[in-house]
VOGU-3710 file (C-alpha; in Angstrom, 3 decimals, decimal comma):
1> xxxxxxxxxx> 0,000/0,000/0,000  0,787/3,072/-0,826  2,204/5,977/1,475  -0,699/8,349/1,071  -3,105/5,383/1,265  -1,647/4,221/4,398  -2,663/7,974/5,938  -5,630/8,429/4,374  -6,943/4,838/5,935  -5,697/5,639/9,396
11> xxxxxxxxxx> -7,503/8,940/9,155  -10,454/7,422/8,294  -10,270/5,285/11,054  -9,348/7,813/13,408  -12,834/9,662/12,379  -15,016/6,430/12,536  -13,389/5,858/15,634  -14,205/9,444/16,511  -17,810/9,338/15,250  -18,739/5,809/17,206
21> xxxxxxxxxx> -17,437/7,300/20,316  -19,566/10,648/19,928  -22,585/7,558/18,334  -22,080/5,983/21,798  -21,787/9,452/23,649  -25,176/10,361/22,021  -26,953/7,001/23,324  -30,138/7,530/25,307  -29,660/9,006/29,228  -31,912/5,766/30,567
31> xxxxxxxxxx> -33,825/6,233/34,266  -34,888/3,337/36,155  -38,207/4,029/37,792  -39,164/1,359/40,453  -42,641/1,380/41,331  -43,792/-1,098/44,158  -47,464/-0,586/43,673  -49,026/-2,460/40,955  -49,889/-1,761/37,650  -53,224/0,125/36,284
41> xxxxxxxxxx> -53,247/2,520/39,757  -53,724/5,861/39,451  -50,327/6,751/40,270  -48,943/4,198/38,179  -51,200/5,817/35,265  -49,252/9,159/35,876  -46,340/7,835/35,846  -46,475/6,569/32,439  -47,761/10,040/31,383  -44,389/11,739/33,267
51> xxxxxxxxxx> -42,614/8,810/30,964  -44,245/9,512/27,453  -43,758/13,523/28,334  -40,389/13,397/29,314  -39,829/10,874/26,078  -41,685/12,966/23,688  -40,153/16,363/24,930  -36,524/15,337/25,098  -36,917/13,244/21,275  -36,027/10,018/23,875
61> xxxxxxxxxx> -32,595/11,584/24,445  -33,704/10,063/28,266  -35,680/7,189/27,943  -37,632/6,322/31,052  -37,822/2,634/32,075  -41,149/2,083/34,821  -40,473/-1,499/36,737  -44,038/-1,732/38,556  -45,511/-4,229/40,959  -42,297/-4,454/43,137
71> xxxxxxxxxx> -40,284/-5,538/40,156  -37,357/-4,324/41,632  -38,273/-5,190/45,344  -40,168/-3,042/47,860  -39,718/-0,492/49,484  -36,799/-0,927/51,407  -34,887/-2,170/48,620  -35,809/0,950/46,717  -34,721/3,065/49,683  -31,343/1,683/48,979
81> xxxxxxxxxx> -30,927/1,387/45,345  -31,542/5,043/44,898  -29,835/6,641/47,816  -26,622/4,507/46,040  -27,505/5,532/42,324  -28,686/1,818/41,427  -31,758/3,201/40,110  -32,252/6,718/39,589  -35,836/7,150/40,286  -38,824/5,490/42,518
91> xxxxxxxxxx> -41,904/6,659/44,067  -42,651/5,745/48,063  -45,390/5,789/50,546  -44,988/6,813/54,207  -41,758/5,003/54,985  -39,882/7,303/53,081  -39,745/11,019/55,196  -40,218/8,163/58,248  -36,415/7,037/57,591  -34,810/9,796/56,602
101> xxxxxxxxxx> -36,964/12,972/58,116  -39,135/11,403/61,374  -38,611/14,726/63,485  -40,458/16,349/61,169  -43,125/14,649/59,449  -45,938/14,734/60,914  -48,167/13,909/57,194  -47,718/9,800/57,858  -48,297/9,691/61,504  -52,215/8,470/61,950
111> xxxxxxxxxx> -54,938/10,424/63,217  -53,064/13,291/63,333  -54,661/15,625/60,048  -58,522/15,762/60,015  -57,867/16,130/55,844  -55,974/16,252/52,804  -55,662/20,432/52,575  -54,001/20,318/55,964  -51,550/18,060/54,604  -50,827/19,970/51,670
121> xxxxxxxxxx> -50,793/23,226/53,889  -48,030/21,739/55,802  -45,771/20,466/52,526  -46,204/24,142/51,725  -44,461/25,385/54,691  -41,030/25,890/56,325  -41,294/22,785/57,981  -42,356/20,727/53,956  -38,946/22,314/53,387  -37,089/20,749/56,532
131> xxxxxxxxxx> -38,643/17,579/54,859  -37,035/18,108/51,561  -33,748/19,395/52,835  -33,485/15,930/55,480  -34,120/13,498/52,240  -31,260/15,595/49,929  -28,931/15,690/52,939  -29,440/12,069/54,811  -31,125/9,914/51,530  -29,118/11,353/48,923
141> xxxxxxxxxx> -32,566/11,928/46,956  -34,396/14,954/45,853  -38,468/15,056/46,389  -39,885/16,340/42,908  -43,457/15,337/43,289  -46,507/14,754/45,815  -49,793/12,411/44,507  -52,635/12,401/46,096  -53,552/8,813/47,648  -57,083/8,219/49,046
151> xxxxxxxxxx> -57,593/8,458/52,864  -56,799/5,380/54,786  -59,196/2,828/55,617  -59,097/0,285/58,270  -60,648/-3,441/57,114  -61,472/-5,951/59,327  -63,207/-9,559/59,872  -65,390/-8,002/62,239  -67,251/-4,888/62,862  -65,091/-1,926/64,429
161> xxxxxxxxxx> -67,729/0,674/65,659  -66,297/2,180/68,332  -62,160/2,282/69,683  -63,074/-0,235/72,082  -63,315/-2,605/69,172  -59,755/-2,630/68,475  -59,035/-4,232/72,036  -56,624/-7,488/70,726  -57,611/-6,767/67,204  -54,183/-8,118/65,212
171> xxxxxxxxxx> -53,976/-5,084/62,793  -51,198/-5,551/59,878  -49,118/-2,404/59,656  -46,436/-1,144/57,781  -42,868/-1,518/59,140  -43,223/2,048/60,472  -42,145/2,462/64,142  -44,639/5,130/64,602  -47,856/3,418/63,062  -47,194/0,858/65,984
181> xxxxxxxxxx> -46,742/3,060/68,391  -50,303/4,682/67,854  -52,384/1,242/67,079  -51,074/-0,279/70,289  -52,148/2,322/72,297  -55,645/2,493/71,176  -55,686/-1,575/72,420  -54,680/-2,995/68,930  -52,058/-5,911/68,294  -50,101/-3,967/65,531
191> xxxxxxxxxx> -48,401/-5,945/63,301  -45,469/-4,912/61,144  -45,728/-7,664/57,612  -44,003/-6,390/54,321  -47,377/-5,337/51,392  -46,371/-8,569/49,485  -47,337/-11,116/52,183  -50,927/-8,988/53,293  -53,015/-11,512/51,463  -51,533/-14,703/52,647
201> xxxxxxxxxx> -51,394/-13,192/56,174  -55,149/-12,369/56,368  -56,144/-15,495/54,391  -54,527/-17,784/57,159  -55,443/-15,451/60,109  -51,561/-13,992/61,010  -53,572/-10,724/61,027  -57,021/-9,749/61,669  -57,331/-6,435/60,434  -55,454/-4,325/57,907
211> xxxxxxxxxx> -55,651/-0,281/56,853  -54,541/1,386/52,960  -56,348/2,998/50,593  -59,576/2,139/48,303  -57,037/1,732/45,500  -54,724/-0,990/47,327  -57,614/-2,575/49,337  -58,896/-3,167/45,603  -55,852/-4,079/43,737  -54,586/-6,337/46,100
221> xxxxxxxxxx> -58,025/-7,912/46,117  -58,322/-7,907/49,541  -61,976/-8,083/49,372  -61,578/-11,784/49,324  -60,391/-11,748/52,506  -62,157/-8,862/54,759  -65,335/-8,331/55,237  -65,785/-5,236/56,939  -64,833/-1,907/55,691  -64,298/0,953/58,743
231> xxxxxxxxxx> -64,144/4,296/57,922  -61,786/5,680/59,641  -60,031/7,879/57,235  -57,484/8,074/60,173  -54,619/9,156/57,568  -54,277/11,041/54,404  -51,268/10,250/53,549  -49,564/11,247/49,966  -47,093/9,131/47,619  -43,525/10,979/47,389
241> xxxxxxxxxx> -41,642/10,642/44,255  -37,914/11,270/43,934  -34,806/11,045/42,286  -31,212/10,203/42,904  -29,697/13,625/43,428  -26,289/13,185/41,772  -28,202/11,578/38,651  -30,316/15,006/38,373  -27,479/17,299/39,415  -25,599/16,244/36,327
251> xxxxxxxxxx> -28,489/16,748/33,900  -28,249/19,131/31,007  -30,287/21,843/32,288  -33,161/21,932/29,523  -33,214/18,011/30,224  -33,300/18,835/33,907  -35,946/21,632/33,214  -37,712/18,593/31,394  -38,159/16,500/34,119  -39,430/18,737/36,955
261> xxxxxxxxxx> -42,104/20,021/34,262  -42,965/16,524/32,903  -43,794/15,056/36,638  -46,096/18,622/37,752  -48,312/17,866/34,898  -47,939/13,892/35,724  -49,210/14,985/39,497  -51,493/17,352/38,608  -53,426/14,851/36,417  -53,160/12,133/38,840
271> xxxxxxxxxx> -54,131/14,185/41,842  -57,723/15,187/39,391  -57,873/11,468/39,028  -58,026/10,785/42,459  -60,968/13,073/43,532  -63,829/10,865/41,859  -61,774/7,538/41,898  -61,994/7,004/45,684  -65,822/7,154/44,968  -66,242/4,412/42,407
281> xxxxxxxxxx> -63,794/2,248/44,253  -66,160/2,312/47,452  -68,779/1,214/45,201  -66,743/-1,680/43,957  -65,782/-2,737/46,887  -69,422/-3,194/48,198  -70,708/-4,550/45,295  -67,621/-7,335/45,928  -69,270/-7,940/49,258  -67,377/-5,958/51,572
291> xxxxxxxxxx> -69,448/-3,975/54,108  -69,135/-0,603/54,730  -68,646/0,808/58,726  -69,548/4,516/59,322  -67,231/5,403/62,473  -67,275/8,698/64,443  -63,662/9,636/63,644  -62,989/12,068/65,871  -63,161/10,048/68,791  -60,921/7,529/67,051
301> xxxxxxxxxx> -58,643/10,523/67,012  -59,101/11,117/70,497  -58,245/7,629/71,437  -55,198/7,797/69,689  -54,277/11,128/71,582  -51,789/9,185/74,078  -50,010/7,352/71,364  -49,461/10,698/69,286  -48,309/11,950/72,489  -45,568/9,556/72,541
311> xxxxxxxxxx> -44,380/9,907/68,500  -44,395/13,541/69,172  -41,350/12,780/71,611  -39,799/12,520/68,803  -40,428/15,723/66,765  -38,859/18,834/66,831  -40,788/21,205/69,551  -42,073/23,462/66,057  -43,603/20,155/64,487  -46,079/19,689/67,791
321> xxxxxxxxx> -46,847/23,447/67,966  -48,261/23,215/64,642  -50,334/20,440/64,819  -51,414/20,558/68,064  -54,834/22,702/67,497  -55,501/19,803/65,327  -55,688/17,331/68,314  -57,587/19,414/70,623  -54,420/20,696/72,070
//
């Protein structure tokens, strides 16, 4: 070969070279979304609207990859995975802000907020901010979004009218220090089983009694095994989605811009959603056979005064002064 050819090949080669590393440089920015609810939820719904948004709006320069239904483990496992950057993305009920911000949230105690808009109205304070500031600083993670679950609802084999009908009542509970705290002093057997093994647990008697939303209470068919539905409405707790903080630090900005946009319309749609499905769910769930329990809810908050009494130990003096008036304080 000739000298000239010789150059002119290696140049080529260095430019091929050149253009597969800037090919491979160009290659999708993937985010793996763990979701341990299961599929066709609400929230799950808006989450695959955040997906086609951020998709569509970034011409899948990120390409979001949703792993529902625990795919990826539960909770816990999530917790870990994206405080470490294994996955950059998950969404989380209570246990969240109750591992990495307890002295300060208040939202997933029980029995604490008579509604939703107090809930919202105390995200939307200094203290929501203490929140956020605990999960970037302890968890690594940054909150970008808040969806609207429906009130909690306790479920039982037997009527619960009154407190007094929790006395020895084996209620499943998540594995939320707090939660027990409050169900054993109102005379409940609290007991802490992981969401996967609810079913089985009920269906062979481990537990009695159980408390989530309409939407899991329905998804997780637990219809077939209850018979009573109390409501208590003793929690209106949210879902908190977030992201590995590194992995959205080092975002383009416009991609970065993307993102927060994408999941406010995601939330905002989800949280519309929410307002008529807790209705039609109630209907389902009697016309599966469950019963439904009107309760006088304030005095279950009452009852559960000396357990709240005894989380609060554990909040900052600012987080009982403003939700005292709310207990009768």
């Amino acid at each position: 070969m000739k000298k000239w050819q010789l150059i002119l090949s290696l140049v080529v080669l260095v430019l091929l070279c050149g253009w597969q590393h800037a090919s491979y440089a160009a290659k999708a920015t993937e985010i793996t979304f763990a979701i341990h609810t299961p599929p066709g939820t609400v929230e799950n719904q808006a989450l695959q609207m955040f997906k086609d948004k951020v998709e569509a709006k970034t011409n899948d320069e990120i390409v979001v990859k949703l792993f529902p239904g625990a795919a990826l483990g539960g909770e816990k496992d999530n917790i870990e995975q994206i405080k470490t950057g294994v996955i950059q993305m998950s969404i989380f009920g209570d246990i969240i802000t109750s591992v990495y911000a307890p002295e300060y949230d208040p939202t997933v105690v029980p029995f604490v907020f008579p509604d939703l808009e107090s809930v919202y109205e105390y995200w939307s304070g200094d203290l929501g901010d203490k929140i956020k500031l605990a999960l970037e600083q302890r968890g690594n993670i940054v909150l970008i979004g808040l969806h609207t679950r429906g009130p909690r609802n306790l479920t039982a084999n037997k009527e619960v009218k009154t407190p007094g009908d929790l006395k020895g009542l084996k209620i499943r509970v998540p594995e939320i220090p707090s939660w027990v705290t409050v169900w054993k002093s109102m005379g409940a057997l609290p007991t802490p089983i992981a969401w996967p093994e609810v079913y089985t647990a009920l269906q062979l008697g481990v537990a009695d009694a159980q408390e989530n939303p309409y939407e899991n209470i329905y998804s997780a068919k637990l219809y077939e095994v209850q018979k009573y539905l109390i409501k208590t409405e003793h929690l209106f707790n949210l879902f908190h989605v977030v992201v590995n903080k590194e992995f959205i630090s080092n975002l383009k900005s416009d991609h970065r811009q993307v993102i927060l946009n994408s999941m406010n319309e995601a939330m905002e749609w989800g949280n519309t959603q929410m307002e008529t499905r807790d209705k039609e769910l109630e209907q389902k769930l009697v016309e599966l056979g469950m019963k439904i329990v009107e309760v006088d809810k304030e005095a279950f908050r009452r009852a559960a005064l000396p357990g709240l009494k005894e989380v609060a130990k554990g909040w900052t003096p600012e987080v009982w002064n403003a939700v005292k008036g709310y207990l009768g304080e």
